[in-house]
Phi, psi and omega in degrees: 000125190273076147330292178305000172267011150298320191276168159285322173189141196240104191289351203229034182274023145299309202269315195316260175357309184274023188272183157265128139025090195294153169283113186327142151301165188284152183252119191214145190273150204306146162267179194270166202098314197288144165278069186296253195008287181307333186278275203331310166297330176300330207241350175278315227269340197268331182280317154322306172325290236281337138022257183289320160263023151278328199284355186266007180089007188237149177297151191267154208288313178302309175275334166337289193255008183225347174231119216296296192318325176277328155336312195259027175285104204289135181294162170196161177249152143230120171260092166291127159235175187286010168241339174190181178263087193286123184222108150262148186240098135350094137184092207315170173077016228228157166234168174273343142315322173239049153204154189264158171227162162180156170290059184266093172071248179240103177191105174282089222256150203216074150285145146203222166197142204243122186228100183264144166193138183239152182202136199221126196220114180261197164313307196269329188224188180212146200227111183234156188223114161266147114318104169216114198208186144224170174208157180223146178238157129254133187242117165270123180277153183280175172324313204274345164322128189251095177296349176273353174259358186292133210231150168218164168205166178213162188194133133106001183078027151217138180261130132265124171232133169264141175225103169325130153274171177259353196057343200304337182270348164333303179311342160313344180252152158230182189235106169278108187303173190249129185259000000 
């Protein structure tokens, strides 16, 4: 069954692509008793999971819990509207200095680096805590997108970026009369 043809246009079939790869399992002969089959399905059924919540934008349960770099994968909203694409990113903690935006063809690429540190001093100790990561989004923009117009700003640890429409590709749905 084919999920994306639920969306409308699949901003994160880019990102999907640049994620890394589960690692084939190792081919090791069953030992007796095991239930190879049953392990084999189990592990189609979990790369099927982890699948279906990429194609929804969400991490998947092996980097959910085994890989720290998505931890620090900033949320972000798209907001469609008839004049534009509204796209806000999270990302408290963050300075504005230390993140990039750029245009690569229609692929909207959101780097940065989150460099944190708290420090906390009682009587007896002292307690310092860092944060340090980079993270990356890649956005494949639709047809309609005007990429010479995209604009951002950032305020308060959320980047807005407007991405114009062009309208000319709207004309693409129609109404088939039924005869």
């Amino acid at each position: 069954m084919n999920l994306q043809k639920f969306s409308p246009w699949n901003w994160f079939k880019s990102e999907a692509a640049d994620a890394p790869a589960a690692a084939p399992p190792a081919e090791t002969q069953p030992r007796r008793g095991e239930l190879s089959p049953l392990l084999g399905m189990h592990q189609e059924l979990d790369r099927w999971r982890d699948n279906v919540m990429r194609q929804f934008g969400m991490p998947s349960f092996e980097s959910r819990f085994g890989d720290m770099p998505m931890l620090l994968r900033p949320h972000l909203d798209i907001a469609e509207r008839d004049q534009e694409y509204v796209i806000t990113v999270e990302v408290p903690g963050v300075e504005e200095k230390d993140v990039k935006l750029t245009l690569d063809d229609q692929r909207l690429v959101i780097e940065g680096e989150k460099r944190q540190e708290s420090t906390t001093k009682e009587e007896r100790y002292q307690r310092v805590e860092r944060a340090y990561g980079s993270f990356r989004r890649v956005l494949d923009l639709p047809a309609d997108a005007k990429v010479e117009d995209i604009k951002a700003s950032f305020a308060n640890g959320v980047l807005t970026v407007t991405v114009p429409r062009s309208g000319e590709v709207k004309a693409a749905r129609r109404e088939i009369p039924i005869q």
